[in-house]
Structure formats: structure tokens, C-alpha cells
N, C-alpha and C positions, 0 to 999 in steps of 0.2 A: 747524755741525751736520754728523753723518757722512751722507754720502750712504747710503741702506737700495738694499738688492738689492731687485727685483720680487718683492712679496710674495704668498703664496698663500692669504692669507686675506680671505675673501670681504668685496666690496665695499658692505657694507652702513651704514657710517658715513664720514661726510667725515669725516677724520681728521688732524688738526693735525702738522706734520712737524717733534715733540718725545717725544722719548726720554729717559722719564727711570728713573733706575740705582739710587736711593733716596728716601726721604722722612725729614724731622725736623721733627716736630709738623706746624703749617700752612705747611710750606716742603718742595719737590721738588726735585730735584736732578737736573740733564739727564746724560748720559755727556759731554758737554763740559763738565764743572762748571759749568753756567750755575743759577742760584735763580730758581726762582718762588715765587710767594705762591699757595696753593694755598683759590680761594674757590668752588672747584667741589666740592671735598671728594667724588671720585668719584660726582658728581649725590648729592649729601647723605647718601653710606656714610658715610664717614671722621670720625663724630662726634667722635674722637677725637685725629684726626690720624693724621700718618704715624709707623709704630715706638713708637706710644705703650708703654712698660716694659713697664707692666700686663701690656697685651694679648700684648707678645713673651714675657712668663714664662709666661703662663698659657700660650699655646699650644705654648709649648718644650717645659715639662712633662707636656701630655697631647699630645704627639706623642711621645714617649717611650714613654708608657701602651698606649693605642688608637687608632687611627684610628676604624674601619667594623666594625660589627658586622651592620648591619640592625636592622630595627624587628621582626622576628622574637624577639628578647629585652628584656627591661627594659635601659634604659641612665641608669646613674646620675645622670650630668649631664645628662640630658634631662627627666628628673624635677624633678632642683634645679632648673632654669630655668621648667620650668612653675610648680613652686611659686611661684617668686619674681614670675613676671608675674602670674600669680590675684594675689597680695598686695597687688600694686600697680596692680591695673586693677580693673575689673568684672568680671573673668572667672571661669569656675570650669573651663572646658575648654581647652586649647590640642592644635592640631595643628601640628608643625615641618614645613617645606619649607624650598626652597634659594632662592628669589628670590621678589619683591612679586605677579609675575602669575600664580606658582602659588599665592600668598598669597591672591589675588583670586579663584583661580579657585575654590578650596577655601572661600572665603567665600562663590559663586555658590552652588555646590553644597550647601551644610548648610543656605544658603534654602529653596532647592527641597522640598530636603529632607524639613526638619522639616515642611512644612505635606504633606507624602505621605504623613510615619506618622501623622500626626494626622486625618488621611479627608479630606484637600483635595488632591491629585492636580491641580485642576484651574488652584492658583494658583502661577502659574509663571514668569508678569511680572515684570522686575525693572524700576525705574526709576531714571536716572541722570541729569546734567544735563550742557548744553552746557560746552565745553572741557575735561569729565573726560578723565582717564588713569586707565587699570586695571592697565597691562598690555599683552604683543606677543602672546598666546594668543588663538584666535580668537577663545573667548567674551570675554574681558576687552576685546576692541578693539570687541567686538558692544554690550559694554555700553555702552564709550562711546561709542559711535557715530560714531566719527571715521572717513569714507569716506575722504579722502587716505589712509588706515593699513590697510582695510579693499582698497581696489582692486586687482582683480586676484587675490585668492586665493577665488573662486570665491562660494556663497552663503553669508551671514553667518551665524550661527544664532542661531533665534528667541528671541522670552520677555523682548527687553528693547527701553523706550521712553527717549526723551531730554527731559528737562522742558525747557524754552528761557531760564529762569532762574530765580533763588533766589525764587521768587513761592509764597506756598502756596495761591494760588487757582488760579493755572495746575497746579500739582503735584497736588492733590486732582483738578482735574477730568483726569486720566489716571488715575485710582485705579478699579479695573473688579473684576470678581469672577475675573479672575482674577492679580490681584495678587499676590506675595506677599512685596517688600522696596522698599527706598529703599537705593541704594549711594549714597555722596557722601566726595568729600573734606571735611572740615572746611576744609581750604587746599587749591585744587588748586593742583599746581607745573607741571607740563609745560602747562596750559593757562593759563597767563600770570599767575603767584603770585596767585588771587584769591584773598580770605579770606572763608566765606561769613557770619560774623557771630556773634557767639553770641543773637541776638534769636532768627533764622532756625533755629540749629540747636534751640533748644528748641519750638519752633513745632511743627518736625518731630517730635518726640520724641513731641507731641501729637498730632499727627495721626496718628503709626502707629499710635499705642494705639489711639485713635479708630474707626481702619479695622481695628486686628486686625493689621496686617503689621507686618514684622518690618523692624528699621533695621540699617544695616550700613554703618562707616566703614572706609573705606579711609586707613587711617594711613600706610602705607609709605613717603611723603617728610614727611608734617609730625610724625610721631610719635616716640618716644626723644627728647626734648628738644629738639626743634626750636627750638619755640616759647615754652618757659620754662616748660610743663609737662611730664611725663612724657610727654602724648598730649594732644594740640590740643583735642581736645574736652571735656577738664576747664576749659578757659576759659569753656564753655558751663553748666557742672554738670550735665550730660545723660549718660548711657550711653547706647551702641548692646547692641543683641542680640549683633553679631558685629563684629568688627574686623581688619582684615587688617594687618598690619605686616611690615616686612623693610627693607634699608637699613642704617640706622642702627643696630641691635640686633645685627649681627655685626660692627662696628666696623672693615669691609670682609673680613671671611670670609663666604663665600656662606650668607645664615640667613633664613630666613622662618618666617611661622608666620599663624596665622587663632586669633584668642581668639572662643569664645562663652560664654555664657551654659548653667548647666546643662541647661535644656530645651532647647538646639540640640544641645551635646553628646551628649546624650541618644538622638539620633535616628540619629551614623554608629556603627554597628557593625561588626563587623570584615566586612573586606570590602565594605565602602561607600566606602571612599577609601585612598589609599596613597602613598608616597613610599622609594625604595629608598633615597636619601642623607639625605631628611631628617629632620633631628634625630640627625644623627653627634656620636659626642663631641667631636669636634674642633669643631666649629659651636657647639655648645650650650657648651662650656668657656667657651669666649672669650664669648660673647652672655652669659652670666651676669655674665662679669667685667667687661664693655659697663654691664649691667644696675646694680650693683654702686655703678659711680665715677658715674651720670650722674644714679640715683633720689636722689640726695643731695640735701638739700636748700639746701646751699651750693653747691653744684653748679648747679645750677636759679636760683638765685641770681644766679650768676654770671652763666648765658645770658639770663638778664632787663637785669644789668645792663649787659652789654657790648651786648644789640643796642640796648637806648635811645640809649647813646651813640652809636650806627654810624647811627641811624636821623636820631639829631637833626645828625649832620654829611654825612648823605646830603642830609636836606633841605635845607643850605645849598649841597650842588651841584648841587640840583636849580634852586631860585633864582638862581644864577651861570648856568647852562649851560642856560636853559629853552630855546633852542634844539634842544636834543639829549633832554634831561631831561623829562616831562611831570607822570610820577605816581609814588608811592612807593606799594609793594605790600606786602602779605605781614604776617606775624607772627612775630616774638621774629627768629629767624637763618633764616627763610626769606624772603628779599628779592627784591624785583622792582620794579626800575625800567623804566617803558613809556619808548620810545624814540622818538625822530622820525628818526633815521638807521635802517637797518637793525639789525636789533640784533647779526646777524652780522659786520657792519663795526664794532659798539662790543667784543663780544668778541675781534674780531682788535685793536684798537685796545689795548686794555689788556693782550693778551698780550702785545703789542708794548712795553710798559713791565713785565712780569715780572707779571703779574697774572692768573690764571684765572680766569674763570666762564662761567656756563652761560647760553645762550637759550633761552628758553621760548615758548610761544604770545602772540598779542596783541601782537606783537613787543615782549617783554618781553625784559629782560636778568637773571638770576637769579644771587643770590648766594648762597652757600651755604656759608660759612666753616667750619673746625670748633666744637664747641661751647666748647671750651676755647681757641678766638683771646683775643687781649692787644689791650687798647686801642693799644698800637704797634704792632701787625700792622693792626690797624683803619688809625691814622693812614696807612700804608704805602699801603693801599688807597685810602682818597681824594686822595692824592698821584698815585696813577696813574689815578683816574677827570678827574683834574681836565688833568692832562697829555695823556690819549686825549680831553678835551673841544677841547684844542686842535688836536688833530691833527685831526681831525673834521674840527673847522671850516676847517682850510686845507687839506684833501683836497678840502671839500666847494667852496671858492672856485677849485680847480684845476679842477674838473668844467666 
């Protein structure tokens, strides 16, 4: 590995000392030709993988065309993408942005929102549940309420409570008059791959009618195919009011967006909210053609059938290696394995045999593969979880 000059970008991520110069499919390529097996999938962008065709025509071609116009005029393929996600969702509004926590944060807002033109001003509450991720924007961090993310950048800002678990009797009794949502991951990922159930999410569905507020999922890592549906919460057969996504849908070009419901829609008017890059035709090109290869339903298919098999041979290293190994998490190709070593030492461990993935809360270990992985990319990977079980174990007898 080349030794890097002292760099001048800010030290906000521990940052693995791997440089890599291209991608093909779920494989990266270091500037010293070294291969990884890429199961981080840029924290689950890269549904696609790395240089997927598609993705490189389409965006060849309309880099050609237009970049940036502004959201000051109609933009043709911001349109066809809206279309294409109302088609395929619950939605009848979408607003684009450029990442998940302005996704969240435009999903805060059109909460708020709606119950202000509707003469409730006063319901402003949002509620979220423990080990959510929203988002690094204040309010998104406000909502999860995660202090470690939260310290040091002065007072939090108001309007949001944290339920203490998927319980809907603890969650109704936070429900006040001045309520006016439930945000929830269907899967949170950053707070250690829990999956909250689909018993649970229609529970919820009921209880907001019930109460009158308004539901609101935050899709941005379980959504676009994650989980072997379009969006994790067709598992449940539930709709939300609004739905925040980003990630996965620009197939690692920066894309976000918040879907509602006509009567949320309804309520931003011009000059109620704004985004100077989002929904560039360059973002919306490619998120359509994202859109396009993954709504298929051999496609969906596929992510069903490849993480059963990933799941059913995870759980045999979990059996071999229960030292290391405790729980299998997650749903379809969002995975999480809870750890008994650090999970940051199981992540160094596997990078150590050519293998990426991500850590999560609850010291989770998160995998994240593209959606179009090959059951021999699969095998690849439990060859090196099984080999970082060993190393483990003779670091951990060196201790």
C-alpha cells in the first residue's frame, strides 16, 4: 500500500488505509491491484455494484445532455422518476434531495407541516424509537435521540420523544395532544440491523389512525430492494403517510427524495421547502435506471433468493463459531451478525482476508452486499468469515 501524504480532510471518520482506483460488480480494486469483495456496498448505496453498464450509459449519456438546471424549471427526468416511484409505492408526491438526512429531514417537515394548514399548529411531536438513525442534521439526530451524536453541538431541537421499544403500549402512552407522527425504520441498520416485525408495523398503522397522526418510514437503508421488496415495509402490507429514501435509488450518485401521500403533498407550497441540486438530471437519470433493473420482479427474486442462501450458511458460522457469533439479524440483504469480540476487530479481521463490511450499533457486524451478489461471491464470504473466526480466536488466546 502507497504510503498517502498528510491529508487535509477533516478527521471525521476512522478511515481504513485502502485506496481503491476502480470497482467491478461486487469487487474493488486497490491502486496496488489488490481485490476486495465489496459487502459494505458503500453502507448499502452500491445496489448495483461497482460500474454496473446500465448505470455507466445512462449517466455517459445525460452527462452529455445536462447536468444542473435548478428546480426553478420543469426537469424531464425528474418527472419520469417521480412517476415511476408513485407507480411503484403508495405515493402520489415526491420531493428529490441529495442524501437520506435531508430525506429525513423533509420528511420531519411535511409532518409538521400538514397538521399546521389543517388548524393543529400545536402537534409538533414526533416520535422515534431507541437505536434509530435519521440522519447527521440536527433535527434528524434530535429525532433519534442518540446523545453520543448529539454532544457538544449545543441545544438539541424540540418536538421529538424516543419510545424505549417496539411495545405499543409503551408508544401510545407517549401519544399527547401535541403529537403529530411516528418516524421508524421498518429495519434500523446503524442501530445494530433490528428488524421491527411486520406484526408490530401494522399494529402501528393502527394506532396512528386511531390517534389521527401521521406514520412516517424512514427507508433509506432497508429500501430499493434491500430486503426482497421494493421497500421493507411491503413485508408488513402497511403504508406510511410519508417515506424518506435515498441510498440505494442513485446506485451511489448522491439521490434522495421523501414520498407522501396526496394530503401531505398537498400542504408544501412553493416556498415551504427547497433543494438547489436536488433532483438534477444527472441524479434522477440514473435513479430511474436504479429504479428500472431492481422494481423487476426476477430481480426481487433474485435478492430473496440469494440472501436465504447467505442466511442459511451464515447460520452454520454462527453454530461453528458461537464464540464470536451470537445472533443473525436483519432481512433479505440487510444483515447483522451480533458479536462477542468487538465488532470492529471482526471487521478488521475480514478486511484482513479481502472481505468488507460495515459495523453497526449493539456491536453488530453489518453486511451489505450488492443486490445482484452471485452465490460464489456469497461462498467467497463465508470462506473469510470462517477464516477471521480463526484469527479471532488466536489473537484473542495471544491476549
Amino acid at each position: 500500500m502507497n504510503e498517502s501524504k498528510q491529508s487535509h480532510v477533516m478527521t471525521t471518520y476512522n478511515r481504513a488505509a485502502l485506496r481503491f482506483e476502480r470497482g467491478e460488480g461486487a469487487w474493488l480494486i486497490t491502486d496496488d491491484g489488490d481485490r476486495y469483495l465489496d459487502f459494505g456496498s458503500g453502507v448499502a448505496v452500491n445496489v448495483l455494484g461497482h460500474a454496473h453498464p446500465k448505470l455507466v450509459a445512462t449517466l455517459q449519456a445525460q452527462a452529455e445532455k445536462l447536468w444542473h438546471v435548478s428546480n426553478l424549471y420543469t426537469i424531464p427526468e425528474q418527472e419520469a422518476l417521480a412517476d415511476a416511484l408513485c407507480a411503484h409505492s403508495f405515493a402520489e408526491r415526491v420531493f428529490f434531495c441529495n442524501s437520506g438526512a435531508e430525506a429525513a429531514e423533509g420528511m420531519i417537515k411535511v409532518m409538521r407541516k400538514y397538521h399546521a394548514v389543517n388548524g393543529h399548529p400545536e402537534k409538533v411531536t414526533l416520535i422515534s424509537f431507541a437505536g434509530a438513525f435519521h440522519g447527521r442534521t440536527l433535527a434528524a439526530l434530535a429525532a433519534a435521540g442518540n446523545q453520543a451524536y448529539l454532544e457538544g453541538f449545543g441545544p438539541a431541537p424540540a418536538g421529538f420523544v424516543q419510545c424505549s421499544a417496539f411495545d405499543i403500549g409503551k408508544l401510545e402512552a407517549l401519544i399527547d395532544d401535541t403529537t403529530a407522527g411516528v418516524l421508524i425504520e421498518p429495519v434500523q441498520g446503524e442501530g445494530g440491523v433490528r428488524d421491527t416485525g411486520t406484526a408490530f408495523l401494522r399494529d402501528l398503522r393502527k394506532l396512528c389512525d386511531k390517534h389521527d397522526i401521521l406514520l412516517g418510514f424512514d427507508e433509506v437503508q432497508c429500501g430499493i430492494g434491500r430486503t426482497g421488496k421494493l421497500f421493507a415495509h411491503e413485508w408488513a402490507e402497511v403504508t406510511p403517510d410519508v417515506m424518506a429514501i435515498a441510498k440505494g435509488i442513485g446506485g451511489g450518485f448522491p439521490l434522495g427524495a421523501f414520498l407522501t401521500s396526496e394530503k401531505l403533498g398537498a400542504a408544501m407550497q412553493p416556498g415551504t421547502h427547497g433543494s438547489t441540486y436536488g433532483g438534477n438530471p444527472l441524479a434522477t437519470a440514473v435513479g430511474a435506471a436504479v429504479l428500472e433493473t431492481v422494481s423487476q420482479p426476477a430481480f426481487l427474486e433474485h435478492v430473496q433468493d440469494v440472501s436465504g442462501f447467505f442466511r442459511q450458511q451464515l447460520a452454520q458460522v454462527i453454530d461453528e463459531n458461537s464464540d464470536i457469533f451470537t445472533e443473525l439479524r436483519g432481512l433479505g440483504l440487510l444483515i447483522g451478525l451480533k458479536c462477542t469480540p468487538l465488532n470492529s476487530d471482526v471487521v478488521a479481521a475480514l478486511r484482513h482476508h479481502h472481505v468488507l463490511s460495515v459495523g453497526a450499533g449493539e456491536n453488530t457486524l453489518r453486511l451489505l452486499p450488492p443486490l445482484n451478489v452471485t452465490r460464489e461471491e456469497i461462498a467467497v464470504a463465508i470462506a473469510a468469515l470462517q477464516a477471521a473466526c480463526v484469527d479471532l480466536r488466536a489473537a484473542k488466546k495471544e491476549a
